[in-house]
Structures are given as structure tokens and as C-alpha cells.
Backbone as CSV, one residue per row, in Angstrom:
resi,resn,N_x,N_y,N_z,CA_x,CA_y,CA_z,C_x,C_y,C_z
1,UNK,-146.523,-93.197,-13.956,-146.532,-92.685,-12.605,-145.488,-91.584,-12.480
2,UNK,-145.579,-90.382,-12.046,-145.122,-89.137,-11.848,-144.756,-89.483,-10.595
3,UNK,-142.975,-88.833,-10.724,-141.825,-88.897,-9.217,-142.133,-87.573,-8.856
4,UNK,-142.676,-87.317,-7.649,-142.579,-85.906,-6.961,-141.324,-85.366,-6.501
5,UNK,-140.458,-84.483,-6.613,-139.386,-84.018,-6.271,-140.000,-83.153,-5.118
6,UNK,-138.719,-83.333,-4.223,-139.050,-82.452,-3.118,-138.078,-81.274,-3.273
7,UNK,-138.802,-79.739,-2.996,-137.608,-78.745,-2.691,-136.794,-79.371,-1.867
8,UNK,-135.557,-78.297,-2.040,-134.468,-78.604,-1.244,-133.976,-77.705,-0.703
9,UNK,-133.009,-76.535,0.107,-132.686,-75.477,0.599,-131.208,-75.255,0.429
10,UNK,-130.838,-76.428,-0.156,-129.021,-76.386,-0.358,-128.536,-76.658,0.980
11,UNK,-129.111,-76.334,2.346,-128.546,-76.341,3.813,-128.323,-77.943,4.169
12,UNK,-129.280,-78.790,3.623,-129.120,-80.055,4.502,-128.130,-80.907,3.259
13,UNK,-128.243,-82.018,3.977,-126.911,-83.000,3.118,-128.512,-83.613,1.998
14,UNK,-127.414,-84.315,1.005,-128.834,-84.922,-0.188,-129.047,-86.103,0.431
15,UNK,-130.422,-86.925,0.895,-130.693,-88.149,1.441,-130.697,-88.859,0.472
16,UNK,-129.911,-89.974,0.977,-129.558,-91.581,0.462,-131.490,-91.864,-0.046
17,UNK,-132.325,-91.660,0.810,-133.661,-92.041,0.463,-134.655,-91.161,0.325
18,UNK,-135.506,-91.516,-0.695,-136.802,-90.842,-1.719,-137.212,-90.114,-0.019
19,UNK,-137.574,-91.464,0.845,-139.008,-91.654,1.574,-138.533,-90.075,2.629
20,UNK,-136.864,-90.498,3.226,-136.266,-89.331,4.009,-136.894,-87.715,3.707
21,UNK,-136.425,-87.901,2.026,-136.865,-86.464,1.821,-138.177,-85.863,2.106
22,UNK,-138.965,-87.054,1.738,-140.337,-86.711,1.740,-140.690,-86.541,3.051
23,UNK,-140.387,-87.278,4.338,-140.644,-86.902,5.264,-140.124,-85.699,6.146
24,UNK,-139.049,-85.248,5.293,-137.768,-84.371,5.844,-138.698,-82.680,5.470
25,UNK,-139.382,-82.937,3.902,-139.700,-81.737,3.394,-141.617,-81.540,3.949
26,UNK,-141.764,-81.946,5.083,-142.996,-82.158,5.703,-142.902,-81.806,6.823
27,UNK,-141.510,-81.351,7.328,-141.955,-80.730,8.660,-141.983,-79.419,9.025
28,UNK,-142.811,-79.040,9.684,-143.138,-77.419,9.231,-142.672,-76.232,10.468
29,UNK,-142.372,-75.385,10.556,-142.011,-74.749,11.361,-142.775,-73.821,12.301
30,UNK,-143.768,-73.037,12.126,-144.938,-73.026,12.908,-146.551,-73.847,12.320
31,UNK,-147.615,-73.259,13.433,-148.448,-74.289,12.810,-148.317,-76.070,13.387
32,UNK,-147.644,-76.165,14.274,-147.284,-77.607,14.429,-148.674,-78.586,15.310
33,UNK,-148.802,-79.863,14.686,-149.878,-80.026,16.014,-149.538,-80.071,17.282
34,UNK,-148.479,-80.113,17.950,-148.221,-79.975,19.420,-148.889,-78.369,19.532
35,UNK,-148.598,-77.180,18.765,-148.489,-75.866,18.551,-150.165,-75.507,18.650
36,UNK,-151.136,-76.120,17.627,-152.195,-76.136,17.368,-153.023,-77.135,18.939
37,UNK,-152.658,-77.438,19.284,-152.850,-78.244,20.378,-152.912,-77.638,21.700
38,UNK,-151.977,-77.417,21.690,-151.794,-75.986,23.264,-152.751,-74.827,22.625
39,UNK,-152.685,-74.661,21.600,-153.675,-73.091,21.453,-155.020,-73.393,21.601
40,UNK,-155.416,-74.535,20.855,-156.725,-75.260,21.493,-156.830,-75.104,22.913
41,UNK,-156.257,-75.961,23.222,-156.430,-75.956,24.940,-156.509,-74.688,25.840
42,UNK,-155.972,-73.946,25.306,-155.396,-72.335,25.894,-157.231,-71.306,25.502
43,UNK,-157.351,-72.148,23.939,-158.749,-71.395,23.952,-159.969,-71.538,24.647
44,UNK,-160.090,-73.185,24.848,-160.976,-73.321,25.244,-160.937,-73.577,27.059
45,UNK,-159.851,-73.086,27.424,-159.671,-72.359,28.755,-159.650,-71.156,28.844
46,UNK,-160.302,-70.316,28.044,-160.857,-68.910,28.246,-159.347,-68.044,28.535
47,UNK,-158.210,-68.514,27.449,-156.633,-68.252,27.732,-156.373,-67.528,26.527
48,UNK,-157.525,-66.600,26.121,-157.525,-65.635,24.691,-156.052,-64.708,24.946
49,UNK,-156.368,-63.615,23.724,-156.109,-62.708,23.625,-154.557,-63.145,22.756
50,UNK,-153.894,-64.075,22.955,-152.145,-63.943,22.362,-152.150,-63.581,21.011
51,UNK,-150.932,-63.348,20.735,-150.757,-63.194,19.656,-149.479,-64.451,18.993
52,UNK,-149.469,-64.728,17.563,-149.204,-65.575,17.089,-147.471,-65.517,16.254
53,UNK,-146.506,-66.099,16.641,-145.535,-65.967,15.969,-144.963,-64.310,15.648
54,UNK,-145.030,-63.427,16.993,-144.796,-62.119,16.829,-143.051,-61.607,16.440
55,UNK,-142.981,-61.133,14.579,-141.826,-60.652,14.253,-141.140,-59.910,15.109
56,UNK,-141.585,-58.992,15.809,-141.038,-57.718,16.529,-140.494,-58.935,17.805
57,UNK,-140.768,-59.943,18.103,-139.777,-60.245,19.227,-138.485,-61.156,18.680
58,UNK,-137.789,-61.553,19.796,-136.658,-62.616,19.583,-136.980,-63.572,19.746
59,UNK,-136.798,-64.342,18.007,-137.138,-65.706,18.127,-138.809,-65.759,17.987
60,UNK,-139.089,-64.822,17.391,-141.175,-65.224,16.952,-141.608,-66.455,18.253
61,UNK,-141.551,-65.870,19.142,-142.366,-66.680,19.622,-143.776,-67.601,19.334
62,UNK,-143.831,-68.903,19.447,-145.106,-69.681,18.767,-146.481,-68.341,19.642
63,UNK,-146.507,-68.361,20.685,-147.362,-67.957,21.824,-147.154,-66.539,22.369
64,UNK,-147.585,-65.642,21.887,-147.321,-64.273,22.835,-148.134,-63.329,23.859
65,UNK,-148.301,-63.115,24.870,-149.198,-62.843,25.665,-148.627,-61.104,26.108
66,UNK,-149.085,-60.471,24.935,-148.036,-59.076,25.370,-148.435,-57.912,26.436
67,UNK,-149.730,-58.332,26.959,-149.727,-57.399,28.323,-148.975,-57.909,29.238
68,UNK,-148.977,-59.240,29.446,-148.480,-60.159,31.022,-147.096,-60.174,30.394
69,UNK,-146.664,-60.140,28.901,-145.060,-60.376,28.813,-144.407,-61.693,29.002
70,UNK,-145.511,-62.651,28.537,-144.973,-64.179,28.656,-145.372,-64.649,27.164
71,UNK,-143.719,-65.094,26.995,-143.260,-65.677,25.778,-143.323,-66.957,25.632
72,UNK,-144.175,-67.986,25.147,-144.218,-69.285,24.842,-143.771,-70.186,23.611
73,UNK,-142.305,-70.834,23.867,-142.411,-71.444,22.689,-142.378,-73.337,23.138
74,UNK,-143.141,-73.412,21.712,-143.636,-75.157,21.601,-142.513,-75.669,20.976
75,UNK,-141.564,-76.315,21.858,-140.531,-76.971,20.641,-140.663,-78.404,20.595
76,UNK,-140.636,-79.180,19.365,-140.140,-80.414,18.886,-139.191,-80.913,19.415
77,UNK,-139.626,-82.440,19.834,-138.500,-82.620,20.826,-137.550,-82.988,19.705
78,UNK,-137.532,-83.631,18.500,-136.152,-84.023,17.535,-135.659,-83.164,17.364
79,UNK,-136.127,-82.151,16.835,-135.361,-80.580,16.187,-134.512,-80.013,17.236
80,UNK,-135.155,-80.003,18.206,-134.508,-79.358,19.414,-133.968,-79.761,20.799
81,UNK,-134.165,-81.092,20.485,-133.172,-81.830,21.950,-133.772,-81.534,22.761
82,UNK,-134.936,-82.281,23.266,-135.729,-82.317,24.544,-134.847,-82.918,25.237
83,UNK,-134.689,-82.300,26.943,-134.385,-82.581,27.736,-134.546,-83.997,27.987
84,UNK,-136.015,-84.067,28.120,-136.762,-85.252,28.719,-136.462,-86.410,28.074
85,UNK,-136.824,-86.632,26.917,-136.545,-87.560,25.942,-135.012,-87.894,25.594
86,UNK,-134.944,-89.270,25.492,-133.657,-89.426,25.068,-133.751,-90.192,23.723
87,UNK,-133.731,-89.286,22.801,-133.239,-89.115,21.692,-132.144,-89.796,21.074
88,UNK,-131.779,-90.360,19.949,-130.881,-90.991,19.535,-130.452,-90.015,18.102
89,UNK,-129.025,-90.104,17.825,-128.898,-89.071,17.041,-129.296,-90.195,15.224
90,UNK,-129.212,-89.512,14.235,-129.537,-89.848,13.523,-127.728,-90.479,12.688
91,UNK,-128.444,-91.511,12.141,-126.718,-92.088,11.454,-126.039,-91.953,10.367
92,UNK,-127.069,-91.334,9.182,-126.129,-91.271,8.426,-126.455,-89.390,8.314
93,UNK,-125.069,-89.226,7.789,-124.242,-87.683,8.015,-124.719,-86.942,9.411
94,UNK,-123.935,-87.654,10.753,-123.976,-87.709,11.627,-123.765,-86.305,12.110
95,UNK,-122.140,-85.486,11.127,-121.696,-84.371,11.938,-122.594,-83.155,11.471
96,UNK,-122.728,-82.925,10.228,-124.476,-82.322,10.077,-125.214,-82.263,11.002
97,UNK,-125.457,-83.154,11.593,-127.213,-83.335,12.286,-126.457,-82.738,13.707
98,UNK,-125.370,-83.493,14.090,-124.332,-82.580,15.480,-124.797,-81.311,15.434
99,UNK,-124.139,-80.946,14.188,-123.975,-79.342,14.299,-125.248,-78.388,14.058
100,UNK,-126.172,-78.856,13.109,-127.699,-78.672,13.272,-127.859,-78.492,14.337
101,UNK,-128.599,-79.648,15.391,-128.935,-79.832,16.688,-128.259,-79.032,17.726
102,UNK,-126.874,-78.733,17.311,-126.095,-77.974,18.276,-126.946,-76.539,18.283
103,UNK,-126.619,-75.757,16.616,-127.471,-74.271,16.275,-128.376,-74.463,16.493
104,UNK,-129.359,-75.110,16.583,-130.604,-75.060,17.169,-131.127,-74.254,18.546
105,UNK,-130.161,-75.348,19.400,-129.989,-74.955,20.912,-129.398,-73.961,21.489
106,UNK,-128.340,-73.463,20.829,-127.855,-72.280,20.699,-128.675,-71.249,20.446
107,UNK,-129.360,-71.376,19.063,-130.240,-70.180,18.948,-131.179,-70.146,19.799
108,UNK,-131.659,-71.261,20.443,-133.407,-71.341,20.886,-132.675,-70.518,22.634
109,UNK,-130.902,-70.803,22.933,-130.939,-69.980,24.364,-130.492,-68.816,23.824
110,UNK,-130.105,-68.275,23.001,-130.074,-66.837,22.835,-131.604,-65.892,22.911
111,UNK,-132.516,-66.799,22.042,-133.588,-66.007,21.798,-134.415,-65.868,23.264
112,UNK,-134.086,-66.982,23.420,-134.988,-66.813,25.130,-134.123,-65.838,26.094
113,UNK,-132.460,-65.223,25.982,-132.061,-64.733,26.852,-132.425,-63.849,26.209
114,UNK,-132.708,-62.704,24.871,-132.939,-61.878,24.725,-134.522,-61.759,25.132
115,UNK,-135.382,-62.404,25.335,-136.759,-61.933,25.613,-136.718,-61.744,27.209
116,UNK,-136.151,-62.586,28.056,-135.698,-62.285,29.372,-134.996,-61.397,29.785
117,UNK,-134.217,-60.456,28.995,-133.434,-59.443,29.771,-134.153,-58.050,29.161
118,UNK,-135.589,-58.346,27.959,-136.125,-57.560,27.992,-136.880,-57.525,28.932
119,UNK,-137.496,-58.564,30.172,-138.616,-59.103,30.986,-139.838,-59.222,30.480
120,UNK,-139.390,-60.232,29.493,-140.525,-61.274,29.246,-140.225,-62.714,30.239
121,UNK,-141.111,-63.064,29.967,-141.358,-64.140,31.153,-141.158,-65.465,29.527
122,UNK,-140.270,-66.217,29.522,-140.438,-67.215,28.453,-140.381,-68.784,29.273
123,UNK,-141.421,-69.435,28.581,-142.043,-70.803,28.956,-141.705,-71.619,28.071
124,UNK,-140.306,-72.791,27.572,-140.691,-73.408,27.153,-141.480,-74.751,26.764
125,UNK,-142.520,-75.251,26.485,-142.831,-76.384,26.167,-142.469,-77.342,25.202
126,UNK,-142.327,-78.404,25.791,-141.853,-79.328,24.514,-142.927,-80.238,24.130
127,UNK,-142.834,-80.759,22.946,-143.805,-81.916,22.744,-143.888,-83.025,23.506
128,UNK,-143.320,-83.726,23.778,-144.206,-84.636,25.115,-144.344,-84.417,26.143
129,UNK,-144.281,-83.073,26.625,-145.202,-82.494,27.534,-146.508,-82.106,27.101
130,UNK,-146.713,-81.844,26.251,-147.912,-81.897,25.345,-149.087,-82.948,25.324
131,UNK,-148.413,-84.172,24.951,-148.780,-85.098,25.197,-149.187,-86.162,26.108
132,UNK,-148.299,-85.410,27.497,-148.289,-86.146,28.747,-149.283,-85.646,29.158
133,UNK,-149.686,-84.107,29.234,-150.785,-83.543,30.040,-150.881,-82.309,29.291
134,UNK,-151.783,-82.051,28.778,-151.869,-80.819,28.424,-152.819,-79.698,29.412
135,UNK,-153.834,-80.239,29.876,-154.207,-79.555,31.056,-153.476,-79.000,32.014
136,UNK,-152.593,-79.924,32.504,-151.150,-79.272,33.647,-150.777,-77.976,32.808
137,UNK,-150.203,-78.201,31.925,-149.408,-77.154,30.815,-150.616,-75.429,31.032
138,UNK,-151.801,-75.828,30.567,-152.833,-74.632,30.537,-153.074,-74.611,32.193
139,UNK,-152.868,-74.819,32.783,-153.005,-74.272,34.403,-151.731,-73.865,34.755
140,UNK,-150.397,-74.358,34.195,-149.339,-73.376,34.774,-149.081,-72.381,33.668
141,UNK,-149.479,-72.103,32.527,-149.840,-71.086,31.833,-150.700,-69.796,32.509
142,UNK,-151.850,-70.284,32.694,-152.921,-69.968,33.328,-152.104,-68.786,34.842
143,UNK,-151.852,-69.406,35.668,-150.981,-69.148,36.758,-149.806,-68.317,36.438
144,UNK,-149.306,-67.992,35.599,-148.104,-67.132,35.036,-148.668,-66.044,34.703
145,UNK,-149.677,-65.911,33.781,-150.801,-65.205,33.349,-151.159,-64.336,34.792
146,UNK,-151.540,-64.717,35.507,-152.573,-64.420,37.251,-151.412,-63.477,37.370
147,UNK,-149.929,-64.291,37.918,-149.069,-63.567,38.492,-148.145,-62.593,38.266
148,UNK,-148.231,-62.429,36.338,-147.527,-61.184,35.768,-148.746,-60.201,35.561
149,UNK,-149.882,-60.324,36.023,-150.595,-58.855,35.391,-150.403,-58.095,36.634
């Protein structure tokens, strides 16, 4: 039986467990099903036209709607400290995951203040809003859409 090694990036600490890594080296950064989920929904609400993870802005937005100027990003609530959710931090190499979770949030309000003081309109969604309703989500999409063209 063949051990699969998982890449590694040198950035995170080495996990105590096989299973960690494996689940650690599986999570993907766009493409997500919360991500794939809203675009569904967005399509088949006649909510065309975006564009996908656009380089030229701050922070690639997952969602870009560049006539109306509304920036959508889908964040993970672990990666990124959903409001909503209360989250428990993870225990072993605690100040890592601190300081991770900290840059995260940091970056995710820089990138949104730079798309806002260009006047983009930025929306974020999190995953269990996703999950709670995704219809709500594509009607106040929808409605942002109406009121920036």
C-alpha cells in the first residue's frame, strides 16, 4: 500500500496527523461549493454576465459584475471568521492559526476598502448564508444590480 504525501508550502506548521494534512491540502481557494453554488443560483436567476476571480481588481474578487461595479466575495466561514458563526479556534499550534486568521481579516478589509474607494459596491457573503437561504442572497444581489446601473 502506497503513503500519499501531501504538498506542503513551508507557511503552515507540520501536522501531528496524516488525516489533518490530507484534509488541510483539500481546501481550495476559488472554485468553492458555497462559490459554485451562488453562481448557480445567480445563473439560473437570469444574474449573467460576471466575471470570475478578476486579476485587475483588489483581492480577485470570487464574483464581478463590472458595469454595475459590484464586487462579490464568498468567504469560508473557518478561513475567515464569520461573524455569524461562532467558531472555535483550533488547538494545537494555536498562535499560528491566531495570526493566520488575524491576516486573513486584515487582508479580506483592505481588499474590500480598496474596491470601495475605487466605488465598487463589495458584498460579502459567507458560507452559511449560503446555506441558510440562498434565494434571499440572489434577490439582494439582484436589487444591488437594479440600483447601481
Amino acid at each position: 500500500m502506497e503513503i500519499t504525501k501531501y504538498k506542503r508550502d513551508s507557511r503552515s506548521p507540520v501536522p501531528k496527523d496524516e488525516k489533518v494534512s490530507k484534509v488541510m491540502s483539500a481546501n481550495k481557494a476559488k472554485d468553492t461549493k458555497p462559490e459554485l453554488l451562488l453562481r448557480k443560483a445567480l445563473w439560473d436567476n437570469n444574474l449573467k454576465g460576471y466575471r470570475l476571480h478578476k486579476k485587475e481588481l483588489p483581492g480577485k474578487p470570487d464574483i464581478s459584475f463590472m458595469k454595475e461595479k459590484v464586487a462579490i466575495f464568498v468567504n469560508g466561514c473557518y478561513w475567515h471568521r464569520c461573524p455569524y458563526c461562532d467558531l472555535s479556534m483550533p488547538k494545537t499550534n494555536a498562535e499560528f492559526w491566531q495570526n493566520k486568521f488575524s491576516a486573513n481579516q486584515e487582508r479580506d478589509k483592505k481588499k474590500s476598502q480598496l474596491l470601495v474607494e475605487s466605488g465598487w459596491i463589495v458584498l460579502v457573503i459567507w458560507e452559511c448564508q449560503i446555506k441558510q437561504g440562498l434565494q434571499v442572497l440572489v434577490s439582494k444581489i439582484s436589487d444591488l444590480l437594479i440600483k447601481s446601473r
